[in-house]
mmCIF file of the N, C-alpha and C atoms, coordinates in Angstrom:
data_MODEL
# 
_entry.id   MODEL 
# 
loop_
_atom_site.group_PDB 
_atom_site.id 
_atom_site.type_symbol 
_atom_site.label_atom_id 
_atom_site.label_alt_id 
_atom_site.label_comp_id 
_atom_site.label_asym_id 
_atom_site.label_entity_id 
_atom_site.label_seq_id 
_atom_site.pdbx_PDB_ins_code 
_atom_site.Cartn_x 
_atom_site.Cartn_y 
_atom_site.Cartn_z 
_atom_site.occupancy 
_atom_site.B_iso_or_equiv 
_atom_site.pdbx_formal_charge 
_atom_site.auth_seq_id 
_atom_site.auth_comp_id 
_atom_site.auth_asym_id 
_atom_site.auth_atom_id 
_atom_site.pdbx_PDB_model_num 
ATOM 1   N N  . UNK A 1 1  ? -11.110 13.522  -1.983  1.00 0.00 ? 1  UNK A N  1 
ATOM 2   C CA . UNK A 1 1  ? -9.925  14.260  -2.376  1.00 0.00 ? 1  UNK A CA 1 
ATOM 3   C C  . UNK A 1 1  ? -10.366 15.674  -2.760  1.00 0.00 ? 1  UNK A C  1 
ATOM 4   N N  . UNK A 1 2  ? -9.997  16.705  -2.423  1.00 0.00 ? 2  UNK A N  1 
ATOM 5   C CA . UNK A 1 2  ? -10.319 18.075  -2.765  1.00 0.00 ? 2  UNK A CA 1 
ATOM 6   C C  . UNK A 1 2  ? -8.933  18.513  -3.841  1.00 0.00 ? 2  UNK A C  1 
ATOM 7   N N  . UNK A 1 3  ? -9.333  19.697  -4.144  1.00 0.00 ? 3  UNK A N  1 
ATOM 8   C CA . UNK A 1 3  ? -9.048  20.500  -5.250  1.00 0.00 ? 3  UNK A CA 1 
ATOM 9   C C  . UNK A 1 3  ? -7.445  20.476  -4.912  1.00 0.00 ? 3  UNK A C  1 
ATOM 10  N N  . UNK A 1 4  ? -7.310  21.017  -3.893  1.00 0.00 ? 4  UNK A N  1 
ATOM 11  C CA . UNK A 1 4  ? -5.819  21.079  -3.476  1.00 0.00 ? 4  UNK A CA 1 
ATOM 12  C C  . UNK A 1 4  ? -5.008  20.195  -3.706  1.00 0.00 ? 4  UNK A C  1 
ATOM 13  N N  . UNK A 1 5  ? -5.752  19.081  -2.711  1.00 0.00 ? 5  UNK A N  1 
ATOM 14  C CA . UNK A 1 5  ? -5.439  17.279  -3.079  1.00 0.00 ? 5  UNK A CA 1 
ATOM 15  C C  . UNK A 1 5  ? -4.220  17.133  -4.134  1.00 0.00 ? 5  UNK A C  1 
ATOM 16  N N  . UNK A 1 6  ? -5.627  17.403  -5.166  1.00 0.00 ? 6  UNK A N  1 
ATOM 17  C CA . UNK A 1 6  ? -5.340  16.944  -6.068  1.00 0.00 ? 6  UNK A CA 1 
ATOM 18  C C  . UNK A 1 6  ? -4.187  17.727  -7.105  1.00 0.00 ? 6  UNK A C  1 
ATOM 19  N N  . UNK A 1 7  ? -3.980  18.863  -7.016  1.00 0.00 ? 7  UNK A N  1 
ATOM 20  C CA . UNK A 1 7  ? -3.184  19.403  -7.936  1.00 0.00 ? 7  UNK A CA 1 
ATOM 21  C C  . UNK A 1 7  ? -2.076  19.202  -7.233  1.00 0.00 ? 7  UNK A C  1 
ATOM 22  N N  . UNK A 1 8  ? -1.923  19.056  -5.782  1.00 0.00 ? 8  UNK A N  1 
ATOM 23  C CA . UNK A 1 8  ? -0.996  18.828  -5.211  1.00 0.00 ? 8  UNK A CA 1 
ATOM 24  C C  . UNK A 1 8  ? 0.237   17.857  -5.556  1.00 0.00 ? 8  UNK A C  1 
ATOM 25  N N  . UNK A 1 9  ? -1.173  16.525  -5.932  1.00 0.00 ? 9  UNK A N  1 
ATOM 26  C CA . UNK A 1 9  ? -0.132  14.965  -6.115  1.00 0.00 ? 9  UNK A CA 1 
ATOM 27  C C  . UNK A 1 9  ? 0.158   15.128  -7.734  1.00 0.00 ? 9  UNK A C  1 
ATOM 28  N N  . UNK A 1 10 ? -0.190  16.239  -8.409  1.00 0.00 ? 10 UNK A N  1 
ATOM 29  C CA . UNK A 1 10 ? -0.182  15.862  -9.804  1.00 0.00 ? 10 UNK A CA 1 
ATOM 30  C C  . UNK A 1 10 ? 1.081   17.050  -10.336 1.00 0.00 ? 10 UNK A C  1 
ATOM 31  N N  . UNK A 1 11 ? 1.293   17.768  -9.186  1.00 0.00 ? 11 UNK A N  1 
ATOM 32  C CA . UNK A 1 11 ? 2.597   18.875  -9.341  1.00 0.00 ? 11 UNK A CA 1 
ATOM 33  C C  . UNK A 1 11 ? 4.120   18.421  -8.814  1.00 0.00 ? 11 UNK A C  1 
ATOM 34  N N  . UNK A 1 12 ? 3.434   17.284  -7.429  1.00 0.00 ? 12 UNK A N  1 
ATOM 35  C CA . UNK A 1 12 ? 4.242   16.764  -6.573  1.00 0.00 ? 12 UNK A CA 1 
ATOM 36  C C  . UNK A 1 12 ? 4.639   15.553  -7.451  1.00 0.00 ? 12 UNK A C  1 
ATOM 37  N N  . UNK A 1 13 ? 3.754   14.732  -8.165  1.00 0.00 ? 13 UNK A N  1 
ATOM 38  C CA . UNK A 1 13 ? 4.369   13.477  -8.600  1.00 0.00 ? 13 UNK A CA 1 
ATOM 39  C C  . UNK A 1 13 ? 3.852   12.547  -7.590  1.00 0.00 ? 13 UNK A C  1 
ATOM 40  N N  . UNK A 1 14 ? 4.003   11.175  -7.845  1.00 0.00 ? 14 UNK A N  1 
ATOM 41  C CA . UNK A 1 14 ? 4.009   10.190  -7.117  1.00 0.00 ? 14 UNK A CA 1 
ATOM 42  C C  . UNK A 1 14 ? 5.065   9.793   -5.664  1.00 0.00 ? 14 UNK A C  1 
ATOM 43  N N  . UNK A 1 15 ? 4.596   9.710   -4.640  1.00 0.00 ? 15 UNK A N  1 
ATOM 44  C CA . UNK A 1 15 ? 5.009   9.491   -3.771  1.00 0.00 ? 15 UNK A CA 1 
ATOM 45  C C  . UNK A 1 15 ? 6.133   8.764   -3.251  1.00 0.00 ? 15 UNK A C  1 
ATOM 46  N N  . UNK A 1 16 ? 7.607   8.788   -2.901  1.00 0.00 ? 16 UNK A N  1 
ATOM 47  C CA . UNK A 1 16 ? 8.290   7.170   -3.328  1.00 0.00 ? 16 UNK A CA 1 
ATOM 48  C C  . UNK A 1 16 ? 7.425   6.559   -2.910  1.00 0.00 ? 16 UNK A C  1 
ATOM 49  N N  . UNK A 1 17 ? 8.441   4.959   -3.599  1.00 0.00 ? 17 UNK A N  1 
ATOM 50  C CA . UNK A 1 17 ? 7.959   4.102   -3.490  1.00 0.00 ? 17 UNK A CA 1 
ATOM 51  C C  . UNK A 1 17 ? 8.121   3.203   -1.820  1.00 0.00 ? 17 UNK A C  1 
ATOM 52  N N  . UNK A 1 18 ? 7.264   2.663   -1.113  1.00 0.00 ? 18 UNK A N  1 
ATOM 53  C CA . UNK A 1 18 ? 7.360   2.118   0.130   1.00 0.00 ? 18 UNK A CA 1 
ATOM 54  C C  . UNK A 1 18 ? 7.994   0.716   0.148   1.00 0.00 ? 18 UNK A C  1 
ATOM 55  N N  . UNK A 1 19 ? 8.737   0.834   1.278   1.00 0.00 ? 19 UNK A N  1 
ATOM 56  C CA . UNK A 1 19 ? 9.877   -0.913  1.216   1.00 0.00 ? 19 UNK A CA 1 
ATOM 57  C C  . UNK A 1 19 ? 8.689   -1.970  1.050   1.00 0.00 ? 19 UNK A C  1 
ATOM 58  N N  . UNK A 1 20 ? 7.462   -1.938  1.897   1.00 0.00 ? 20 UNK A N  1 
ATOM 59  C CA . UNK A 1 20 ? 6.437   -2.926  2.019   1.00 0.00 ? 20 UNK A CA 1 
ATOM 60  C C  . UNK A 1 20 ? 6.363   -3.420  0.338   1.00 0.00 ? 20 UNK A C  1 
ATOM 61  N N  . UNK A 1 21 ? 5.583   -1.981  -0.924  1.00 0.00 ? 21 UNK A N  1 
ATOM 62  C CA . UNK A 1 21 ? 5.405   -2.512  -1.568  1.00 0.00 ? 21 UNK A CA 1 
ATOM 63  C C  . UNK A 1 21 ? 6.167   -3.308  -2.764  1.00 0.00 ? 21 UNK A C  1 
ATOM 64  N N  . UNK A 1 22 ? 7.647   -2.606  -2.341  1.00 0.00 ? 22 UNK A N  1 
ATOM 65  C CA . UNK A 1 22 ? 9.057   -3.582  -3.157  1.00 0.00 ? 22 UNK A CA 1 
ATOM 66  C C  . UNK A 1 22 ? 8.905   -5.198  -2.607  1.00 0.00 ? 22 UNK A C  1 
ATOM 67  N N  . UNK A 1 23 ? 8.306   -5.393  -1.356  1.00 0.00 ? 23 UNK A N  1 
ATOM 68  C CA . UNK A 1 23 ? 8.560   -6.842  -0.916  1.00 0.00 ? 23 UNK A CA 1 
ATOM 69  C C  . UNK A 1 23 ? 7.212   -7.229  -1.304  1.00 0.00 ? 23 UNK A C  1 
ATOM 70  N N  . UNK A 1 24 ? 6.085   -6.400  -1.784  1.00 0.00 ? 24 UNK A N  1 
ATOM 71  C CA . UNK A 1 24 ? 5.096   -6.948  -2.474  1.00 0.00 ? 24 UNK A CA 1 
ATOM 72  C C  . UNK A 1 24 ? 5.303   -7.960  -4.008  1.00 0.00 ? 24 UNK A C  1 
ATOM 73  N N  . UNK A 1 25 ? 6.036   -6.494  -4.750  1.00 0.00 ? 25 UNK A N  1 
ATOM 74  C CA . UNK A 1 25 ? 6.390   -6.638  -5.598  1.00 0.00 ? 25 UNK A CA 1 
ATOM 75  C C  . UNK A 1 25 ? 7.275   -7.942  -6.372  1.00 0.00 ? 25 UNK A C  1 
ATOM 76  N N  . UNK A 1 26 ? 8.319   -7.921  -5.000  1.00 0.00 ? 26 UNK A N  1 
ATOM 77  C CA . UNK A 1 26 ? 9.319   -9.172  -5.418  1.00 0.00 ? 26 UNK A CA 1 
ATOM 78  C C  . UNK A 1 26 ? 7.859   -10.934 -4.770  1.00 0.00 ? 26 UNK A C  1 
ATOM 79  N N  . UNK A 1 27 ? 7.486   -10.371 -3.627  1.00 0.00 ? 27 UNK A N  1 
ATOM 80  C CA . UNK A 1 27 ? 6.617   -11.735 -3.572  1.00 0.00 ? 27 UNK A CA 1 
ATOM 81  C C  . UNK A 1 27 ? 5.707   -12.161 -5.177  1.00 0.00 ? 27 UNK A C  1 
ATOM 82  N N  . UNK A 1 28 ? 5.202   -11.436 -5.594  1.00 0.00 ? 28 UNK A N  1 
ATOM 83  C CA . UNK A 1 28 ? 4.145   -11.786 -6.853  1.00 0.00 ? 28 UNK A CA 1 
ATOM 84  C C  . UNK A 1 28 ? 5.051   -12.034 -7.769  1.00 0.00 ? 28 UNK A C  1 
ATOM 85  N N  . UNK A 1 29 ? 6.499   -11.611 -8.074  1.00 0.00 ? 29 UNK A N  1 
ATOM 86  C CA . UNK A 1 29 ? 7.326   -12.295 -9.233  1.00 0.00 ? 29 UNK A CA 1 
ATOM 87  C C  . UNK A 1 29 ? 7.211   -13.439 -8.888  1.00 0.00 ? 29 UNK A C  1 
ATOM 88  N N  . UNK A 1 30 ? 8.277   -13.755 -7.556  1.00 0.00 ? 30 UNK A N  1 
ATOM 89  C CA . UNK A 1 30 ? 8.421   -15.332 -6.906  1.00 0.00 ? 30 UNK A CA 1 
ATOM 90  C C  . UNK A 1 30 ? 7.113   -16.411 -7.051  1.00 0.00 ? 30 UNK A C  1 
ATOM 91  N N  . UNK A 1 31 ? 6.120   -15.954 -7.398  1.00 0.00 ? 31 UNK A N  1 
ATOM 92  C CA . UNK A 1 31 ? 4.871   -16.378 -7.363  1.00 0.00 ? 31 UNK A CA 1 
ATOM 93  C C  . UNK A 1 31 ? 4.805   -16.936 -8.422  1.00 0.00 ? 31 UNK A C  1 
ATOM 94  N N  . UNK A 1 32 ? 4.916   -16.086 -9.375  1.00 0.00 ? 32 UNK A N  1 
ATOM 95  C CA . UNK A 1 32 ? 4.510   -16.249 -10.784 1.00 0.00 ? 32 UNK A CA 1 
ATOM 96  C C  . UNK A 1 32 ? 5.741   -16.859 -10.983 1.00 0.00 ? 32 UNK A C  1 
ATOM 97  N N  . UNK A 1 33 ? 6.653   -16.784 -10.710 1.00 0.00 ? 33 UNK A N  1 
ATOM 98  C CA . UNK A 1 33 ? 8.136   -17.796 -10.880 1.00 0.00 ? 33 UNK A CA 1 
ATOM 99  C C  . UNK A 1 33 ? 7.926   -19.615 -10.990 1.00 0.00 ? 33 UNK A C  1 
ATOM 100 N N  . UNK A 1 34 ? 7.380   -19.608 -9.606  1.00 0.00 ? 34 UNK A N  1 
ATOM 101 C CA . UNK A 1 34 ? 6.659   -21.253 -9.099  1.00 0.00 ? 34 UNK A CA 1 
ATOM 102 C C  . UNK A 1 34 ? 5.640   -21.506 -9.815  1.00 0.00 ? 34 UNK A C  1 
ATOM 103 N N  . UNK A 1 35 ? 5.109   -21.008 -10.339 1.00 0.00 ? 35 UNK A N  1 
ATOM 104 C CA . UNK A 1 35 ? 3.847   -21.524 -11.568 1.00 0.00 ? 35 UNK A CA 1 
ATOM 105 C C  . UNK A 1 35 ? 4.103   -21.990 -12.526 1.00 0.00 ? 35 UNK A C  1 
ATOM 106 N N  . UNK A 1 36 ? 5.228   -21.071 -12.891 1.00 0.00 ? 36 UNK A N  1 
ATOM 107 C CA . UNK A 1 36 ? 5.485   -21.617 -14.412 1.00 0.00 ? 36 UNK A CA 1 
ATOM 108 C C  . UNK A 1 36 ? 6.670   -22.213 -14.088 1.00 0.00 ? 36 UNK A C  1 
ATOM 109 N N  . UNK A 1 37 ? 7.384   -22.689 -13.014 1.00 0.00 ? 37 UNK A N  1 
ATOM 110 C CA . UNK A 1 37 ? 8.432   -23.448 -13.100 1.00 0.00 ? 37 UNK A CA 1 
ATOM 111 C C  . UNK A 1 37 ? 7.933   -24.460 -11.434 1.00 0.00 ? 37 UNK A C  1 
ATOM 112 N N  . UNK A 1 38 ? 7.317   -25.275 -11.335 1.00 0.00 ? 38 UNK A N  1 
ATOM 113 C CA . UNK A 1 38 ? 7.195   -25.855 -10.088 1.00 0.00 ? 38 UNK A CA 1 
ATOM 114 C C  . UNK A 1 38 ? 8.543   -26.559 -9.397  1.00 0.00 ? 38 UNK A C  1 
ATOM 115 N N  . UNK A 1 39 ? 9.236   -26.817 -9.902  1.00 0.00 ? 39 UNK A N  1 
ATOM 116 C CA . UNK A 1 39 ? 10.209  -27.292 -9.959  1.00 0.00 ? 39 UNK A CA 1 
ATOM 117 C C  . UNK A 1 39 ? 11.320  -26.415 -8.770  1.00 0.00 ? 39 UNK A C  1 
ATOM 118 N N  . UNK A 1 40 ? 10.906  -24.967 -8.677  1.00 0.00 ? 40 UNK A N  1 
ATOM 119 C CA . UNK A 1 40 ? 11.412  -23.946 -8.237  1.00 0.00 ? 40 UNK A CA 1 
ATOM 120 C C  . UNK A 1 40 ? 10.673  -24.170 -6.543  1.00 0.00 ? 40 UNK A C  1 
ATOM 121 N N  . UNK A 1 41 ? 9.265   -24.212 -6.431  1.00 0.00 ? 41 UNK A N  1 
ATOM 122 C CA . UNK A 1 41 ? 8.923   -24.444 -5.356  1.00 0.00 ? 41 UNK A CA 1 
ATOM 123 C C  . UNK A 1 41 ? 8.898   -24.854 -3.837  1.00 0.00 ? 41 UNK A C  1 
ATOM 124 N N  . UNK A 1 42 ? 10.369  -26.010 -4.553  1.00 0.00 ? 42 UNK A N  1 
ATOM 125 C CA . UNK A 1 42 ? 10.928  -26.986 -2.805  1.00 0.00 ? 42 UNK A CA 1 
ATOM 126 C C  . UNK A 1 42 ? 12.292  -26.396 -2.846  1.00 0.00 ? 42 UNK A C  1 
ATOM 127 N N  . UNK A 1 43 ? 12.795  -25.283 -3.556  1.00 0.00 ? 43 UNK A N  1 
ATOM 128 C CA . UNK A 1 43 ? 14.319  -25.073 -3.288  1.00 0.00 ? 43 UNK A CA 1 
ATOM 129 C C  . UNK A 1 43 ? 14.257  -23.291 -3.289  1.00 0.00 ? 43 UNK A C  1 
ATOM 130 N N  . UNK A 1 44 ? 14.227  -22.839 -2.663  1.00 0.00 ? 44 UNK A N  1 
ATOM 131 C CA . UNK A 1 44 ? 14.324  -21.497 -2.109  1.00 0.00 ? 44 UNK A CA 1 
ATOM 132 C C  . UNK A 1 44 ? 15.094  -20.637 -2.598  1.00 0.00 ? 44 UNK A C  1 
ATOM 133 N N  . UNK A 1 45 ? 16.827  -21.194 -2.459  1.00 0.00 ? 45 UNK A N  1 
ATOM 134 C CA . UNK A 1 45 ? 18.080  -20.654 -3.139  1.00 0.00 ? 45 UNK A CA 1 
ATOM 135 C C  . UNK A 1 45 ? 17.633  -20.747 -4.673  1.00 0.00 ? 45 UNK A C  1 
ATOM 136 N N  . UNK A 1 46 ? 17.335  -21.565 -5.508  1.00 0.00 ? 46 UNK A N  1 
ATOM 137 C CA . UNK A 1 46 ? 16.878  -21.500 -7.034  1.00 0.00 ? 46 UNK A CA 1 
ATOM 138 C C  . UNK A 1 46 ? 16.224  -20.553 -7.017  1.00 0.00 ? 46 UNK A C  1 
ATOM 139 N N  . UNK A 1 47 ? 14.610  -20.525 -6.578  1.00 0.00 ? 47 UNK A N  1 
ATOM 140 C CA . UNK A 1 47 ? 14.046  -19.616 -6.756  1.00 0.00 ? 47 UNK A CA 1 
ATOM 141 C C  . UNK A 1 47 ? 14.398  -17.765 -6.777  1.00 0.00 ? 47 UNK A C  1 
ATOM 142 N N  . UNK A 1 48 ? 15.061  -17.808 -5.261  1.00 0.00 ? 48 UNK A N  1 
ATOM 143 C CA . UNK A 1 48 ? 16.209  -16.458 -5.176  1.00 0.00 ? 48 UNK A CA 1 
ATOM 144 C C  . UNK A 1 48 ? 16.975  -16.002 -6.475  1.00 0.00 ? 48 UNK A C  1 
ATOM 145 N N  . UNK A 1 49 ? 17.510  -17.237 -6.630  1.00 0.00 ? 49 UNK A N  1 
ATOM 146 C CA . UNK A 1 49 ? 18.938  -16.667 -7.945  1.00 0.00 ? 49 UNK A CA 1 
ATOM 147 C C  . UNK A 1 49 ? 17.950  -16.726 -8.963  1.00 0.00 ? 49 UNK A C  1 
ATOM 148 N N  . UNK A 1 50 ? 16.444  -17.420 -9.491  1.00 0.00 ? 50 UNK A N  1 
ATOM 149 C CA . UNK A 1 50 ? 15.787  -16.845 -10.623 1.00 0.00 ? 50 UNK A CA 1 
ATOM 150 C C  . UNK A 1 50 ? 15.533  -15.652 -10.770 1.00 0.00 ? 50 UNK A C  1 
ATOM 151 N N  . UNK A 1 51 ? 15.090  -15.197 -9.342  1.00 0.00 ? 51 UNK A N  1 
ATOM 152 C CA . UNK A 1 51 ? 14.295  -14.237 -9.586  1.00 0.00 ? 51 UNK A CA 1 
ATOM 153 C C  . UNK A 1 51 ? 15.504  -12.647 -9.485  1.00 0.00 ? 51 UNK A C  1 
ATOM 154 N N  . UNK A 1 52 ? 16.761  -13.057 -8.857  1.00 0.00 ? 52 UNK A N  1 
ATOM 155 C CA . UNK A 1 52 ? 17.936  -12.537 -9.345  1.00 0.00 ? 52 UNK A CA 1 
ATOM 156 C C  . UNK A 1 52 ? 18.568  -11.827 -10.421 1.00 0.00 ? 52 UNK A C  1 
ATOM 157 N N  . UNK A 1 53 ? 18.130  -12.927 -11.435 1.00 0.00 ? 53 UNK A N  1 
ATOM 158 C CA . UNK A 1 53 ? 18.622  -13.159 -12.683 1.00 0.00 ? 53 UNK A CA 1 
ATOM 159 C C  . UNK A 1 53 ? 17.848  -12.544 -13.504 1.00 0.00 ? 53 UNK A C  1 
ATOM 160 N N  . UNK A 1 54 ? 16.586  -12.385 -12.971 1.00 0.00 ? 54 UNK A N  1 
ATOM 161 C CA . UNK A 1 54 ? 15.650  -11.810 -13.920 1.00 0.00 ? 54 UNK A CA 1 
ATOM 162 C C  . UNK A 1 54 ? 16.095  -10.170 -14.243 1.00 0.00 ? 54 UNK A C  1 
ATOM 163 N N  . UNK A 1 55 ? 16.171  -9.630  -12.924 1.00 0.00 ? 55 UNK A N  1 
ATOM 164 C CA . UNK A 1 55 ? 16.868  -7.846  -12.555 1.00 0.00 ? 55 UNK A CA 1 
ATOM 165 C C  . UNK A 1 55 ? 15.477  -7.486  -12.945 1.00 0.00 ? 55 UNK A C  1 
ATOM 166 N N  . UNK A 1 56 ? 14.880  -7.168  -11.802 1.00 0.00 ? 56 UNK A N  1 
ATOM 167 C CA . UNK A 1 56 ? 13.813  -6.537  -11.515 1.00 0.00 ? 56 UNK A CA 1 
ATOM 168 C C  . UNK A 1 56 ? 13.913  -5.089  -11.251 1.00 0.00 ? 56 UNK A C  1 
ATOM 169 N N  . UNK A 1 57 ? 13.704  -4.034  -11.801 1.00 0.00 ? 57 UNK A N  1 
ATOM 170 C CA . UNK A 1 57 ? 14.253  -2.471  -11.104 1.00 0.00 ? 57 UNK A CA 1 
ATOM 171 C C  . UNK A 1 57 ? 12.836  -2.066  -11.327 1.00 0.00 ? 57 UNK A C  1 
ATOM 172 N N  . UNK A 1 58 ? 12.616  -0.862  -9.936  1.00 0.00 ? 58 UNK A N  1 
ATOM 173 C CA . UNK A 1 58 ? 12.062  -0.361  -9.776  1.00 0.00 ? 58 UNK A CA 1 
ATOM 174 C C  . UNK A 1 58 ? 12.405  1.255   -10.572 1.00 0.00 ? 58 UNK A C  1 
ATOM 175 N N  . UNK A 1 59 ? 11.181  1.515   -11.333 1.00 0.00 ? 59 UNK A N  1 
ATOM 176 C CA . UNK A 1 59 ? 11.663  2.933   -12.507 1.00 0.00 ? 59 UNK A CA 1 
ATOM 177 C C  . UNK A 1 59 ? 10.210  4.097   -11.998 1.00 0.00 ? 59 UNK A C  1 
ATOM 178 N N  . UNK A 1 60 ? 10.982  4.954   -10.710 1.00 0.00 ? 60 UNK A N  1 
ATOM 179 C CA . UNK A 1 60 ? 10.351  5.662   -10.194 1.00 0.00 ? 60 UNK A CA 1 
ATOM 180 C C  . UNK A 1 60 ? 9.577   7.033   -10.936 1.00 0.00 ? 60 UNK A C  1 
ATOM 181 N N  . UNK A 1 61 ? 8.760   7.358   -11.468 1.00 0.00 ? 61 UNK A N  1 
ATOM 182 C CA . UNK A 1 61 ? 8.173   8.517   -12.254 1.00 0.00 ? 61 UNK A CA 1 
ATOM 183 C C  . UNK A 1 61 ? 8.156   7.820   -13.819 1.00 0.00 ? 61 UNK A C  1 
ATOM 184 N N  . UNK A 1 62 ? 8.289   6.644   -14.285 1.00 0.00 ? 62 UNK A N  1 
ATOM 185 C CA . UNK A 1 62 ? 8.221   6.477   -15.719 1.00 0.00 ? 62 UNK A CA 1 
ATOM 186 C C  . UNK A 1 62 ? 6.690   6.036   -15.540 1.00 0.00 ? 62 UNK A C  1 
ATOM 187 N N  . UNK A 1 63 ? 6.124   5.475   -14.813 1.00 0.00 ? 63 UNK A N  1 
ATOM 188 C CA . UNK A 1 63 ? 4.309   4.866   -15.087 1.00 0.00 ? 63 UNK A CA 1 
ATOM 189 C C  . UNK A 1 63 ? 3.461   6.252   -15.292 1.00 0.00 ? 63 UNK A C  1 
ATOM 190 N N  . UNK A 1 64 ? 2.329   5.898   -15.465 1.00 0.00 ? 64 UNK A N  1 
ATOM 191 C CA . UNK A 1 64 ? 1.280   6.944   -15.826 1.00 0.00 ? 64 UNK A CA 1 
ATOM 192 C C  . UNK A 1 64 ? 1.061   7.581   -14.904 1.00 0.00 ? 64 UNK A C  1 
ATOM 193 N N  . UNK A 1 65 ? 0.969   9.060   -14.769 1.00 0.00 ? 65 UNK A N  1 
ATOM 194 C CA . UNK A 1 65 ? 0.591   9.850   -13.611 1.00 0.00 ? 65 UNK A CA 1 
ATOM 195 C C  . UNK A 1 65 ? 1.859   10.080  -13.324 1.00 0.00 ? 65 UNK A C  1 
ATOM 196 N N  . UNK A 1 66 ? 3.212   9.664   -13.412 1.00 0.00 ? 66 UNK A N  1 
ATOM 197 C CA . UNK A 1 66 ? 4.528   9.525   -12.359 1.00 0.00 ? 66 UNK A CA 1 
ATOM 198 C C  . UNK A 1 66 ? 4.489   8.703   -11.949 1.00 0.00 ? 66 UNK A C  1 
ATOM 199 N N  . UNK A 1 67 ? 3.713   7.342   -11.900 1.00 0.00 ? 67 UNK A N  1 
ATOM 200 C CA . UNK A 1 67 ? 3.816   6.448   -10.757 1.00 0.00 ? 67 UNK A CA 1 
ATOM 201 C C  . UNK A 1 67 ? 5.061   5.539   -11.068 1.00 0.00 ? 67 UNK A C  1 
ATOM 202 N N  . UNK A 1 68 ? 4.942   4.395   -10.178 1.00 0.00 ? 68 UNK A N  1 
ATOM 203 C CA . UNK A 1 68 ? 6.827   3.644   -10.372 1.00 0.00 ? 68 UNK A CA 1 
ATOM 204 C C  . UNK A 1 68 ? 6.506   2.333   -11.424 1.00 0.00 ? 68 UNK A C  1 
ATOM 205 N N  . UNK A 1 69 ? 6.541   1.938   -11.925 1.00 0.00 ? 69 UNK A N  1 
ATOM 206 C CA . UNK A 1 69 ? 6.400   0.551   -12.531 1.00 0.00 ? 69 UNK A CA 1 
ATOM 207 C C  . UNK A 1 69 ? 7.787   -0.081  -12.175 1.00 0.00 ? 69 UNK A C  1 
ATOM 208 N N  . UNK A 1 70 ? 7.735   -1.464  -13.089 1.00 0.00 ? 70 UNK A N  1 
ATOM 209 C CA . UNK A 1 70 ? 9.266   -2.676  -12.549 1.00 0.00 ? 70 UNK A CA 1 
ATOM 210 C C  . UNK A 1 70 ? 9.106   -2.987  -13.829 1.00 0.00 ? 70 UNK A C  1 
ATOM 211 N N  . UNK A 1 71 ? 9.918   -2.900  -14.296 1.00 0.00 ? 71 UNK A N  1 
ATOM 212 C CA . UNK A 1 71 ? 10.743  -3.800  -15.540 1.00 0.00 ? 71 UNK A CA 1 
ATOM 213 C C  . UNK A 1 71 ? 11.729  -4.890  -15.146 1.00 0.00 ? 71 UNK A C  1 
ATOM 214 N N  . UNK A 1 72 ? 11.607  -5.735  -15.825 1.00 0.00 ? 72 UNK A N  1 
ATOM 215 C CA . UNK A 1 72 ? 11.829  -7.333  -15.711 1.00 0.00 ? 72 UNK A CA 1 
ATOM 216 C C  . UNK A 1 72 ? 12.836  -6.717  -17.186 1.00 0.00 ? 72 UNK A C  1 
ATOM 217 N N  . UNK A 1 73 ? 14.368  -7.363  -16.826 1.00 0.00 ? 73 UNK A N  1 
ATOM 218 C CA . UNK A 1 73 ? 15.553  -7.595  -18.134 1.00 0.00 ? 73 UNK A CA 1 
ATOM 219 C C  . UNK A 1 73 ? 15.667  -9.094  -17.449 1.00 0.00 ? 73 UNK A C  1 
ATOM 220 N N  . UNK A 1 74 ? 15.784  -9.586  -19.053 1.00 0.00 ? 74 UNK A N  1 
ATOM 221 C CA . UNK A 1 74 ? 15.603  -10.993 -19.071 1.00 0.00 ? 74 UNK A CA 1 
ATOM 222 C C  . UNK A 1 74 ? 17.119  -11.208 -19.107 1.00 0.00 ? 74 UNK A C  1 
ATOM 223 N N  . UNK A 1 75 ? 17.698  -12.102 -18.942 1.00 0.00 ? 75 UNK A N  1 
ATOM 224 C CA . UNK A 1 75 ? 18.903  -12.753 -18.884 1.00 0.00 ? 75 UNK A CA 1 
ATOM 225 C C  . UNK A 1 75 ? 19.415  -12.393 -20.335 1.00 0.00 ? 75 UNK A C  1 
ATOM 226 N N  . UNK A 1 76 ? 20.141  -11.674 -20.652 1.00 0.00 ? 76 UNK A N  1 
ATOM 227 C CA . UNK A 1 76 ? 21.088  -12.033 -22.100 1.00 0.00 ? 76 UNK A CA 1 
ATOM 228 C C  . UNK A 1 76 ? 20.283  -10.451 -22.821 1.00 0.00 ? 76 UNK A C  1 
ATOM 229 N N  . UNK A 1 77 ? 19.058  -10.039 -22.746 1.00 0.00 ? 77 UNK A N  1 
ATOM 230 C CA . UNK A 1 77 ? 18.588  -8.754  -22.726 1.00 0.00 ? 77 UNK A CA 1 
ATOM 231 C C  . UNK A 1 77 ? 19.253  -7.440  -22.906 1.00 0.00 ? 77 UNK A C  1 
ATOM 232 N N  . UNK A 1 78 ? 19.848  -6.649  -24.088 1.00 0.00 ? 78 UNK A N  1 
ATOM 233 C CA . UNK A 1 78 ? 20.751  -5.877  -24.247 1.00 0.00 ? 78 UNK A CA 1 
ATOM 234 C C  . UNK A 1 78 ? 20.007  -4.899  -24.764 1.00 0.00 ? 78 UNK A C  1 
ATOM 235 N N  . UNK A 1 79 ? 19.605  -3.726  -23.862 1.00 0.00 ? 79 UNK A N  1 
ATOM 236 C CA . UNK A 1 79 ? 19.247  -2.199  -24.214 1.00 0.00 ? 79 UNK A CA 1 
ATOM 237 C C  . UNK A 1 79 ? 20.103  -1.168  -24.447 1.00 0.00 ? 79 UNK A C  1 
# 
């Protein structure tokens, strides 16, 4: 990365975010969903409406550097 590079991405901000890594993103919830609920594992539609329910948003420029993080609001969750 050179000089330019770099002041570049740090004036510019973080890049959006790419569809790939939103379907990353939602796969490793669903993941971690079936672990702690196996039960979720043989029914697809459950799993969907959990991970639904959870409201996963993508919060573009709030992570370190600008980058995007996901906040998880839990069901009943009032900010």
């Amino acid at each position: 990365m050179t000089i330019l590079d770099f002041l570049r991405s740090r004036l510019m901000g973080e890049p959006p975010l790419h569809p790939m890594d939103r379907r990353l993103a939602k796969r490793w919830v669903k993941e971690r969903l079936k672990r702690l609920y196996p039960d979720l594992r043989l029914d697809p539609k459950a799993l969907e409406q959990a991970y639904q329910d959870l409201g996963v948003e993508p919060l573009e420029g709030r992570g370190r550097g600008g980058a995007t993080v996901f906040e998880i609001n839990l069901p009943g969750d009032r900010r």
